[in-house]
C-alpha positions in Angstrom: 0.0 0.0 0.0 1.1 3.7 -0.9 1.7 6.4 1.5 -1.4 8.1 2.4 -1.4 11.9 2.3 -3.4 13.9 4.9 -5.0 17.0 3.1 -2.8 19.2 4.9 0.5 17.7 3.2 -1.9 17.3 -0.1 -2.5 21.3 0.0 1.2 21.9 0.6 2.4 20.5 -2.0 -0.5 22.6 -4.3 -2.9 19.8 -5.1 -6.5 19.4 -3.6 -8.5 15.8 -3.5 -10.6 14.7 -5.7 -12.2 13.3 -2.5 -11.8 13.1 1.2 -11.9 9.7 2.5 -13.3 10.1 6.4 -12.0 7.2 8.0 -14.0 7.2 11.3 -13.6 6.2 15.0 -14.0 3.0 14.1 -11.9 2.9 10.8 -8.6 4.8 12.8 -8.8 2.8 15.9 -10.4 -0.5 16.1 -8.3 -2.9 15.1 -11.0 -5.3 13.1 -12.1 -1.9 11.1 -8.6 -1.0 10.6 -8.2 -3.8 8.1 -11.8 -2.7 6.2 -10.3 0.7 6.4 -6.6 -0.8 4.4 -9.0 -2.5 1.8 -11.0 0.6 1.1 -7.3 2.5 0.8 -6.1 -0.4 -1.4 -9.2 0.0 -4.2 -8.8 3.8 -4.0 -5.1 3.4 -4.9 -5.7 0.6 -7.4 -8.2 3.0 -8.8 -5.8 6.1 -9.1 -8.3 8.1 -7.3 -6.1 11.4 -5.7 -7.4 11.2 -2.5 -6.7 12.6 0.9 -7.7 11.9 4.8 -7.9 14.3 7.7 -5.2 12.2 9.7 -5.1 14.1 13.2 -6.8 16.3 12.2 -10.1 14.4 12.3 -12.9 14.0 15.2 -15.8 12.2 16.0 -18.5 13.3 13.9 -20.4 13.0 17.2 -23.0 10.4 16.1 -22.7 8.7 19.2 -23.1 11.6 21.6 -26.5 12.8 19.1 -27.9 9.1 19.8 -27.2 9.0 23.0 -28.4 11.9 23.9 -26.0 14.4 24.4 -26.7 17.1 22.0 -24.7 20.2 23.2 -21.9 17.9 22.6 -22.6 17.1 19.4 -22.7 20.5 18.2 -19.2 21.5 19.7 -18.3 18.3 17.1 -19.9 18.9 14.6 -19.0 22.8 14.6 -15.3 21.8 14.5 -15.4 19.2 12.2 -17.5 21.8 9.7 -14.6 24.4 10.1 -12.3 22.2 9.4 -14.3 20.8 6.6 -15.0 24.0 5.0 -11.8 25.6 5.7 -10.2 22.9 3.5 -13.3 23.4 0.7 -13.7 20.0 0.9 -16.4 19.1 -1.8 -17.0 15.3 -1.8 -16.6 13.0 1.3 -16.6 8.9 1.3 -16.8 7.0 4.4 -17.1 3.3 5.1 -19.1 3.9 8.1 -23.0 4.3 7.8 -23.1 6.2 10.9 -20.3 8.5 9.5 -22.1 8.8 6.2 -25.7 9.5 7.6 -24.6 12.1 10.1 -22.5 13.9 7.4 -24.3 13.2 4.9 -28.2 14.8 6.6 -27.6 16.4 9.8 -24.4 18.4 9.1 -26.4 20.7 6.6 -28.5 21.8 9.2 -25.3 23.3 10.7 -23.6 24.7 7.4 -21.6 22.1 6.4 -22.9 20.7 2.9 -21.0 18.2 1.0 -21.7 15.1 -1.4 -21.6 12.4 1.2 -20.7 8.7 -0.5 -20.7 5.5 1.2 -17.7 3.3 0.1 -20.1 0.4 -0.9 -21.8 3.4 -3.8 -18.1 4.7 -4.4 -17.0 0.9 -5.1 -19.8 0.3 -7.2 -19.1 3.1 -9.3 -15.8 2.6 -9.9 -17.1 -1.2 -11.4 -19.3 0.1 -13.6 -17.3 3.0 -14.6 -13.9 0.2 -15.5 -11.4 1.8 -13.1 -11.1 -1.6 -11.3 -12.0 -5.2 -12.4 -12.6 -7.7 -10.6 -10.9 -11.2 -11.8 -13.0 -13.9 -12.0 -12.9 -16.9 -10.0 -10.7 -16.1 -7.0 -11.3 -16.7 -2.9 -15.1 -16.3 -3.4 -16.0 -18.5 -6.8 -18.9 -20.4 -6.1 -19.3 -19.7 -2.3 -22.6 -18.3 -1.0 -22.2 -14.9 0.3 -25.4 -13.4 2.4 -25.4 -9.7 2.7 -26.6 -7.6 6.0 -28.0 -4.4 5.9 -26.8 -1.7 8.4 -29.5 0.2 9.7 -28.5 3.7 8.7 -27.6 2.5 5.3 -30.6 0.9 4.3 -33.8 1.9 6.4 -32.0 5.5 7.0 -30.8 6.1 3.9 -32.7 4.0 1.3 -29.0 2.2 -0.1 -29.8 -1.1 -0.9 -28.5 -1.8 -4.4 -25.1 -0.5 -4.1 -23.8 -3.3 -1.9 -25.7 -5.9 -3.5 -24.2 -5.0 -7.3 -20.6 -5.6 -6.3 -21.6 -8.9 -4.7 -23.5 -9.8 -7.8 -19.7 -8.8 -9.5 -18.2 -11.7 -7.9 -18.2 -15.1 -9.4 -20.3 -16.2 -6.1 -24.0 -16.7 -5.0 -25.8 -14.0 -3.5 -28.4 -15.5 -0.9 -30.7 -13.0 1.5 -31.8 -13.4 4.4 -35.6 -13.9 5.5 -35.4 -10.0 6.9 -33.7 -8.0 4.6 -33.6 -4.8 2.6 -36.5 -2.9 4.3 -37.2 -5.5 6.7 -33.5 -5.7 7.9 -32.7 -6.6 11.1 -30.5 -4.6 13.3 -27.3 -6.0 14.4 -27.6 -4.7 17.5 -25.0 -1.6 17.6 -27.0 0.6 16.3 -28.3 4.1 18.2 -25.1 4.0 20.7 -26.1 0.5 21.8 -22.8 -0.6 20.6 -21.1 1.5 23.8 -23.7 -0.2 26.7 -25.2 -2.9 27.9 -28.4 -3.7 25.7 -31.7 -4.1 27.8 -32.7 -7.3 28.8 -34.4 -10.0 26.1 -33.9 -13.3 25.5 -31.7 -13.6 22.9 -29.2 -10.9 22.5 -29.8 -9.3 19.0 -26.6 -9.2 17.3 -27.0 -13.3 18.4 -30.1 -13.5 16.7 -29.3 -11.8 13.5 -26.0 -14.0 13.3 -28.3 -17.0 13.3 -30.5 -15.5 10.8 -27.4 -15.7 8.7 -26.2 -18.6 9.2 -29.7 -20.2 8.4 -28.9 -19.1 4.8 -25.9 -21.5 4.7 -23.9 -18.7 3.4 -20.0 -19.4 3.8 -19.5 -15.8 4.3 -21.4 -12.7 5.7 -21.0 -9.7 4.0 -21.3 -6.1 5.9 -20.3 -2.2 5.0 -20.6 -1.2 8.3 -18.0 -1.5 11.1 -20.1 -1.7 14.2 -22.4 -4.1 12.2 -18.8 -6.4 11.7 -18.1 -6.7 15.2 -21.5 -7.6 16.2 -22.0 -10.2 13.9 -18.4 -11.4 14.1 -18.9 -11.8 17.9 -22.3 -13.5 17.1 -20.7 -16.5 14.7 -18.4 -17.2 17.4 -21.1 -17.2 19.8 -22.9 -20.1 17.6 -19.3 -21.8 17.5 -19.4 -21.0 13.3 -16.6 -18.9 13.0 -14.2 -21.3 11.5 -16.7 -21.9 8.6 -18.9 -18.6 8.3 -16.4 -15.5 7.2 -18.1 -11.9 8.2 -16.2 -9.1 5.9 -17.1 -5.8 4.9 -17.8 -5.4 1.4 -14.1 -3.7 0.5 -12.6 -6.6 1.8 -13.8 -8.8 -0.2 -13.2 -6.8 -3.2 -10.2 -6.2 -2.4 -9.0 -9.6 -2.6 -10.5 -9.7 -6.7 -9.5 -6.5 -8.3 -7.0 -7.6 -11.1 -3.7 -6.3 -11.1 
């Protein structure tokens, strides 16, 4: 992988990006979402798109303290990221993490800071359809059943439900769904700051109940593009004792293993 520029260093040496890739909490610090956050890097750079991240420079865009209540908090966030944003006349902004891309993408307008908000799942499709990357056939995934789970704030927030599902359908594989899917989706559990407290009491925890869901579909790997929806399914294969023969990877992982050379 290439060295990644920060827009700062980008600027200083007197070119802009084409598109700021907002890495996210998640994506800069988690060690699972670090490696969705290397493949999404890899296609990027495989792609030859001149892009840049905020590095240090980035914050929270204080989802979590909206969710969960806290909204003067929030604000302080989102005010600094929008400076920050708008200092650097940053135009476009993808993110692999729904809850990065819905807060940026609807409630940071309210607040001045309006920009064309991309998830990486729409970005990657794009860049299929429009020949900047192929994806070889056969490979890792040829013939295996891949199920795909919709996040919450992709999907039923944000009405993105083809994007995902067109690079699977890419891959020499078999796209299965699962009995609640699309607009019936079921959460995975993480979703509205759940993923940072104890969930109420039920009898079956849900990120265990939607990992069964997928498993039902016999699918040899679970496909996500969300990083908070990775962990909770990840943690709910190994709670079934499947995660030697179910796979759960987010969606730029898996093409990130096909693009040709």
């Amino acid at each position: 992988m290439d060295k990644v520029f920060t827009v700062s260093e980008m600027m200083a040496g007197g070119e802009a990006p084409e598109v700021l890739f907002w890495v996210g909490c998640a994506g800069s610090f988690d060690q699972r979402a670090q490696k969705i956050t290397k493949a999404f890097v890899e296609i990027l750079q495989k792609a030859n798109i001149r892009f840049a991240i905020l590095g240090k420079e980035e914050m929270c865009t204080g989802d979590p303290a909206r969710r969960s209540g806290n909204e003067f908090l929030f604000q302080m966030m989102a005010y600094q990221n929008i400076q920050l944003l708008n200092g650097y006349n940053i135009k476009k902004i993808v993110t692999a993490c729904p809850h990065c891309f819905n807060v940026l993408r609807n409630e940071y307008p309210q607040l001045g800071g309006n920009y064309d908000v991309v998830h990486h799942t729409q970005f990657i499709q794009e860049l299929i359809d429009s020949g900047k990357i192929v994806l070889q056939e056969g490979g890792a995934f040829k013939g295996k059943k891949i199920t795909f789970h919709d996040s919450c704030y992709l999907g039923r927030g944000n009405n993105i439900y083809e994007a995902p599902r067109k690079v699977l359908e890419a891959l020499d594989a078999d796209l299965v769904e699962m009995k609640r899917c699309r607009k019936n989706g079921f959460c995975c559990g993480a979703g509205g700051a759940q993923m940072f407290k104890e969930e109420e009491k039920g009898d079956v925890r849900v990120n265990i109940e939607r990992a069964r869901e997928a498993i039902d579909t016999n699918a040899e790997v679970v496909a996500s593009a969300c990083p908070f929806c990775n962990t909770m399914l990840s943690d709910g294969v190994k709670s079934e004792n499947k995660a030697e023969t179910v796979a759960v990877l987010d969606v730029a992982e898996i093409v990130a293993q096909q693009i040709k050379n």
